[in-house]
Backbone as a printed PyTorch tensor [residue, N CA C, xyz], in Angstrom:
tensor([[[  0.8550,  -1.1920,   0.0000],
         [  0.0000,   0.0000,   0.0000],
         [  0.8920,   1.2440,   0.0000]],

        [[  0.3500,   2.2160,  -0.7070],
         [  1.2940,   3.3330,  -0.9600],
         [  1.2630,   4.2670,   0.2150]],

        [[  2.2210,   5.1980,   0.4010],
         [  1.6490,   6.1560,   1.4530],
         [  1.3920,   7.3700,   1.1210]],

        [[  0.8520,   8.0250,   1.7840],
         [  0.1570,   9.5160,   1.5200],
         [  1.1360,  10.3100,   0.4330]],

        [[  2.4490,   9.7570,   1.3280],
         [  3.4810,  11.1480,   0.8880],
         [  3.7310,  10.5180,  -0.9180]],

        [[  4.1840,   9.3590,  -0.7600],
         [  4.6960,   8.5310,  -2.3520],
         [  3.3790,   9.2750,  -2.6470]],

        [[  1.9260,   8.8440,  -2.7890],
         [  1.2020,   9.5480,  -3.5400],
         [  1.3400,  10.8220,  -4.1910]],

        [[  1.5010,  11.5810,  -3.1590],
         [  1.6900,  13.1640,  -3.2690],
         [  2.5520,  13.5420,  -4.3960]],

        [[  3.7740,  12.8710,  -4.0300],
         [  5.2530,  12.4740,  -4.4760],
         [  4.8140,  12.2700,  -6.4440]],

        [[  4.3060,  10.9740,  -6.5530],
         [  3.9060,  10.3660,  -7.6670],
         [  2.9900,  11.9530,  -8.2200]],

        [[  1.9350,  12.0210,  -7.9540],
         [  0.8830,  13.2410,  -8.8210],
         [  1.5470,  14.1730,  -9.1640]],

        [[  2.7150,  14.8430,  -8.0600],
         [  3.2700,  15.6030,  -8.3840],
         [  3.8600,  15.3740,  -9.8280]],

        [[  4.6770,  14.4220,  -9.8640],
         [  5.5580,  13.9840, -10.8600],
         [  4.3120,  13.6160, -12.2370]],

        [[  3.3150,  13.2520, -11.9330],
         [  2.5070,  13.3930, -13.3760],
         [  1.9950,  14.4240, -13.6170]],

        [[  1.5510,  15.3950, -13.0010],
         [  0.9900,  16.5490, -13.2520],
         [  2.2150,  17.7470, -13.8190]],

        [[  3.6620,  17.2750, -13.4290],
         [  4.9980,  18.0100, -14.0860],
         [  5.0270,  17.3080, -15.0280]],

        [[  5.0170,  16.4360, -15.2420],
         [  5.3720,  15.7740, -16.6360],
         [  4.1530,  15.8860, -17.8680]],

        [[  2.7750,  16.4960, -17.5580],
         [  1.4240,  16.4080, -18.4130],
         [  1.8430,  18.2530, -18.5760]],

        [[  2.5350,  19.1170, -17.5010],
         [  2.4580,  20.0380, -17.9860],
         [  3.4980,  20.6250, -18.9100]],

        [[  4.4710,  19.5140, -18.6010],
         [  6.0430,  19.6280, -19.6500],
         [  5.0460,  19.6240, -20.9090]],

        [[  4.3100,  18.2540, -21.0930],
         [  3.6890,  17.4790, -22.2470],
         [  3.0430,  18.4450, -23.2430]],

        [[  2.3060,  19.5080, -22.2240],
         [  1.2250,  19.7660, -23.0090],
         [  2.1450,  21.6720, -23.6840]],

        [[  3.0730,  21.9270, -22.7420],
         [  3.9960,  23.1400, -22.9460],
         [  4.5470,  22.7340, -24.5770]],

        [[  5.3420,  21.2650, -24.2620],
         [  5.8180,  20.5770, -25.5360],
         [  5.1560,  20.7810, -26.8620]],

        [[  3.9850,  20.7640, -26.6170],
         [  2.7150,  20.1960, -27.9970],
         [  2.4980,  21.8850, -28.2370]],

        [[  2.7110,  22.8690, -26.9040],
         [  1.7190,  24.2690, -27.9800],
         [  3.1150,  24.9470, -28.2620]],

        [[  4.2550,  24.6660, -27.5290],
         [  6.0010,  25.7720, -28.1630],
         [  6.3070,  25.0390, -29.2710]],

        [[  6.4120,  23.5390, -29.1800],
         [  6.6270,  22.6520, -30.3240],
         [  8.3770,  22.7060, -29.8580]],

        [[  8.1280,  22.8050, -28.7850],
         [  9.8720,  22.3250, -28.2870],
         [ 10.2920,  21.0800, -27.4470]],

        [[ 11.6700,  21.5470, -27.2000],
         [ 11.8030,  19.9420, -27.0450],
         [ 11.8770,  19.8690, -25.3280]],

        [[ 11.2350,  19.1140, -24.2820],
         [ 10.8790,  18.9850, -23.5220],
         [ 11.9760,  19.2990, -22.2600]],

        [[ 12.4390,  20.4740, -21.1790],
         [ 13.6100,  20.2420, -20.8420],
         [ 13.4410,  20.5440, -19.5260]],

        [[ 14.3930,  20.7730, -18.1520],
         [ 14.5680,  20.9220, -17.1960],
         [ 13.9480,  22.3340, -16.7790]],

        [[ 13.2480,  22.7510, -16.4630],
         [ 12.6490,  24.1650, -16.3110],
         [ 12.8130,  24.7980, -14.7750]],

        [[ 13.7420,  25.8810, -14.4450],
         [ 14.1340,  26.0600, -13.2380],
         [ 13.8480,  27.5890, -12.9440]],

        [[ 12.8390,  28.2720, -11.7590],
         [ 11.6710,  29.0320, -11.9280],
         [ 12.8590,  29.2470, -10.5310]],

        [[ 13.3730,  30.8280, -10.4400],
         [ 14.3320,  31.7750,  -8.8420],
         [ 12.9990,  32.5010,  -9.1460]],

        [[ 12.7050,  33.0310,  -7.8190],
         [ 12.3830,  34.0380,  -7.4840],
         [ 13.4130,  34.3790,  -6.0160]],

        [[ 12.9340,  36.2000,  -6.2560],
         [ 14.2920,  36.6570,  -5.2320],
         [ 13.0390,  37.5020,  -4.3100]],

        [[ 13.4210,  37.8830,  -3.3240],
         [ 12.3780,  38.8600,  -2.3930],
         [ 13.5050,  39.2330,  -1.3750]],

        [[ 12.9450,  40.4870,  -1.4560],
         [ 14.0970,  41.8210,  -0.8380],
         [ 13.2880,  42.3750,   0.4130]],

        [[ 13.4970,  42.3130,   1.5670],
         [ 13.3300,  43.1580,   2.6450],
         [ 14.2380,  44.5540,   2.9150]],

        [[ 13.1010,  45.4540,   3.3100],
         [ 14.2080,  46.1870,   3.4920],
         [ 13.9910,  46.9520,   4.8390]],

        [[ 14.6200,  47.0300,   5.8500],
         [ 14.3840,  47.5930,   7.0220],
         [ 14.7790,  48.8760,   7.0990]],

        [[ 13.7690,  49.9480,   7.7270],
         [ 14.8630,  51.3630,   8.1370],
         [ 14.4020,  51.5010,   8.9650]],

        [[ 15.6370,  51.9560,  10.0640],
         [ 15.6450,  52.8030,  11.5210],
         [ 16.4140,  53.6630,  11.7590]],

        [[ 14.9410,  54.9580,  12.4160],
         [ 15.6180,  56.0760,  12.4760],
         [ 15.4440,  56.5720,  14.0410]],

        [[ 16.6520,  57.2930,  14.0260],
         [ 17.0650,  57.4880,  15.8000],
         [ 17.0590,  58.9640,  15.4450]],

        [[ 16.4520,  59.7000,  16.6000],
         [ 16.9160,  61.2910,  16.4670],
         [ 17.1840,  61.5120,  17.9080]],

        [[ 18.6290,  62.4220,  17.9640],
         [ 18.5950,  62.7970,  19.3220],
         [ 18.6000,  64.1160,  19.1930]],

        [[ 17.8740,  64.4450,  20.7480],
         [ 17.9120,  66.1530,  20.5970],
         [ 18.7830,  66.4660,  22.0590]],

        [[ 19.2100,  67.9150,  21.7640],
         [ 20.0730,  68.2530,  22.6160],
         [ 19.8320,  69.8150,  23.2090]],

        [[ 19.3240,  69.8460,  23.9880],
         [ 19.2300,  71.3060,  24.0890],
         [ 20.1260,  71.9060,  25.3200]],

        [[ 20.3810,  73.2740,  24.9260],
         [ 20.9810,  74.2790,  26.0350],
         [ 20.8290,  75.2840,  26.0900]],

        [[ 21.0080,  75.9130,  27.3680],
         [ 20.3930,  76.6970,  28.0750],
         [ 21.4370,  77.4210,  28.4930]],

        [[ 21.5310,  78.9580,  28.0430],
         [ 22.2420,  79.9690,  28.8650],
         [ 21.6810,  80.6540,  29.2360]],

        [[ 22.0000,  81.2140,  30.5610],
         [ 21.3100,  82.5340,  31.8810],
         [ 21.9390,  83.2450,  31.7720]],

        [[ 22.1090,  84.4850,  31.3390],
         [ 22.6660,  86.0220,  31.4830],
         [ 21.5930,  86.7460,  32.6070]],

        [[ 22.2150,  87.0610,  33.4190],
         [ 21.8860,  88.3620,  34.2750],
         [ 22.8570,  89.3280,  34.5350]],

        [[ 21.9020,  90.4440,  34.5270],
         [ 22.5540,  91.9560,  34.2600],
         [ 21.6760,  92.6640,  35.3880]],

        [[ 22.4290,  93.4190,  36.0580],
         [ 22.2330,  94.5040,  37.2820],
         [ 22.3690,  95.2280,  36.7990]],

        [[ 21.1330,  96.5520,  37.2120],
         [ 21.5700,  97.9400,  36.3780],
         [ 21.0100,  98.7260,  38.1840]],

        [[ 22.1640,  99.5920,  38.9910],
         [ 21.8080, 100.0720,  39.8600],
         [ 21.7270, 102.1200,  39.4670]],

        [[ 20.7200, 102.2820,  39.9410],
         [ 19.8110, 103.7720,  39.8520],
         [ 19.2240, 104.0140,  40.7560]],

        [[ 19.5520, 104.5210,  41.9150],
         [ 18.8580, 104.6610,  43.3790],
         [ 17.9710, 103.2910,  43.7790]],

        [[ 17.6880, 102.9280,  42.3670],
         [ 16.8320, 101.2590,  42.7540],
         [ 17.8210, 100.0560,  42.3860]],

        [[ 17.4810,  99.2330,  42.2950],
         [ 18.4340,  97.9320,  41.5240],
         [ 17.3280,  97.3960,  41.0350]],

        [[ 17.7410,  97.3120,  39.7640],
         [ 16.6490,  96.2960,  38.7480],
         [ 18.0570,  95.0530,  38.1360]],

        [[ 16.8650,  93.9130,  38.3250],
         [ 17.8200,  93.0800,  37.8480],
         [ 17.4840,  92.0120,  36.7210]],

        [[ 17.6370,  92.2790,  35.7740],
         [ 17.1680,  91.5620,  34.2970],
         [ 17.9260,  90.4870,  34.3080]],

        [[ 16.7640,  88.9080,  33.9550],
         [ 17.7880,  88.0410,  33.7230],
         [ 17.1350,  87.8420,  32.2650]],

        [[ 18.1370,  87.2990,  31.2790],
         [ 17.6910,  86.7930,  29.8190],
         [ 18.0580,  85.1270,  30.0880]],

        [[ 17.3350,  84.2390,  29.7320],
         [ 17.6390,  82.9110,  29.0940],
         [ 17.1280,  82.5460,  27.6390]],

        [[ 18.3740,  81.9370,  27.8430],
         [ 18.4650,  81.4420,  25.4960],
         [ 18.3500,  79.9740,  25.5760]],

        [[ 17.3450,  79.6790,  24.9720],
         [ 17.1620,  77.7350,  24.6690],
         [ 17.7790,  77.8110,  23.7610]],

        [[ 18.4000,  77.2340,  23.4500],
         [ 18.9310,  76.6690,  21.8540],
         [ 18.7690,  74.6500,  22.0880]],

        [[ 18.0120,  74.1370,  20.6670],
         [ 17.6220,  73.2020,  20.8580],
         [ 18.3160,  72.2160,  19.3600]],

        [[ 19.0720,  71.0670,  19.3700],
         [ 19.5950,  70.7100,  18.2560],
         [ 18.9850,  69.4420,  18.1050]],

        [[ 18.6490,  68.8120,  17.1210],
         [ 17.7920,  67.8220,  16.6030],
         [ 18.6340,  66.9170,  15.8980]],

        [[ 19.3410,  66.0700,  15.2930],
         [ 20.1580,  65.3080,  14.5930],
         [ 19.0980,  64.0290,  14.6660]],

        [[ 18.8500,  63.7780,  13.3150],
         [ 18.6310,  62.5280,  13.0890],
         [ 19.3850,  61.8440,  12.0050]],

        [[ 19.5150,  60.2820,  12.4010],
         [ 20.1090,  59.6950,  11.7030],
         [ 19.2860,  58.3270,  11.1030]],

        [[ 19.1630,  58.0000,   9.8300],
         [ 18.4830,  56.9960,   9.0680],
         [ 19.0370,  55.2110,   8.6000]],

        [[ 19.1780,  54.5570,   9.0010],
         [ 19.6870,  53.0180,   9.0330],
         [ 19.2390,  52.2910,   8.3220]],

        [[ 19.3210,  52.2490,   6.8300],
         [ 18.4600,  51.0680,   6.0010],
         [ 19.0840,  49.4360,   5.9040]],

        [[ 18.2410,  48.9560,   5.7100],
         [ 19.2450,  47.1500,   5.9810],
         [ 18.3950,  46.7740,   4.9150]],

        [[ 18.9040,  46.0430,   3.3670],
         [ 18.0740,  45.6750,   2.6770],
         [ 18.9750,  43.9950,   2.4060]],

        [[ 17.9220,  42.9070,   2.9010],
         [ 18.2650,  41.3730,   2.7320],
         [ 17.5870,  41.2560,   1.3700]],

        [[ 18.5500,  40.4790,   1.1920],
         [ 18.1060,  39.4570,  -0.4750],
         [ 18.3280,  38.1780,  -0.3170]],

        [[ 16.9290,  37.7010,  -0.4410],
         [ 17.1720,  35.8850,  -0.6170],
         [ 16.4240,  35.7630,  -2.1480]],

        [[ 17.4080,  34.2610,  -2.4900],
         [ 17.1520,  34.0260,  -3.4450],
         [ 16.9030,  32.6750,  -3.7880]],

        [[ 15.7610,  32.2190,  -3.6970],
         [ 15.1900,  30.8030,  -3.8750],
         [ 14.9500,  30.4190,  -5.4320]],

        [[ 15.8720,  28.9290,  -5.5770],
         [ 16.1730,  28.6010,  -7.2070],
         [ 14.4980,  27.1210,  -7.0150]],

        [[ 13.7510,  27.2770,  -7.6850],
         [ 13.3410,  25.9130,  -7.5140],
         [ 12.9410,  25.2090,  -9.0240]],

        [[ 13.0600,  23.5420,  -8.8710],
         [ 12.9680,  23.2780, -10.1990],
         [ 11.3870,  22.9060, -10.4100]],

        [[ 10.3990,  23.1870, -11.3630],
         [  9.1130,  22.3180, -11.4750],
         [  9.1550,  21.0600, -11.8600]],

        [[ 10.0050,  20.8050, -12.6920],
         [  9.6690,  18.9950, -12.8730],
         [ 10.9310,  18.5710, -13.2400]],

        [[ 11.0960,  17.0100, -12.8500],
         [ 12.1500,  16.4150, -13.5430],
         [ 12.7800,  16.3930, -14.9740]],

        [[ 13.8880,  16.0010, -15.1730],
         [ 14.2950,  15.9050, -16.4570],
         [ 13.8600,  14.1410, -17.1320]],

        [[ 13.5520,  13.9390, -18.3320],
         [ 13.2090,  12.6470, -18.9040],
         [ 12.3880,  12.1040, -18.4470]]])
């Protein structure tokens, strides 16, 4: 008794060989090894930004029978980002049917 898989195994192998057959009869060529890559590309990107900011305090005294005392602060804020692409390539060769 056969098993599932030989079955599988076997149809496979007639249904490659009826479609060699019938490729054969409409190109009118001669029947051969037919080997079908496809490739598929991922491509990852990561992006990091750092920010940085700073801060200066100026104070200034101005005395006139009163004292006034002005302070100024300056943000200054810097942003840098940076972009990381990663692109994989696989490349899978497979054959559809046997030869002869």
């Amino acid at each position: 008794m056969l098993s599932s898989l030989k079955i599988r195994k076997l149809m496979w192998v007639i249904i490659s060989v009826h479609k060699c057959h019938k490729d054969f009869l409409k190109n009118s060529m001669h029947c051969t090894n037919h080997t079908h890559t496809h490739t598929h590309t991922h491509t990852h990107t990561h992006t990091h930004t750092h920010t940085h900011t700073h801060t200066h305090t100026h104070t200034h005294t101005h005395t006139h029978t009163h004292t006034h005392t002005h302070t100024h602060t300056h943000t200054h804020t810097h942003t840098h980002t940076h972009t990381h692409t990663h692109t994989h390539t696989h490349t899978h060769t497979h054959t559809l049917w046997p030869t002869g």
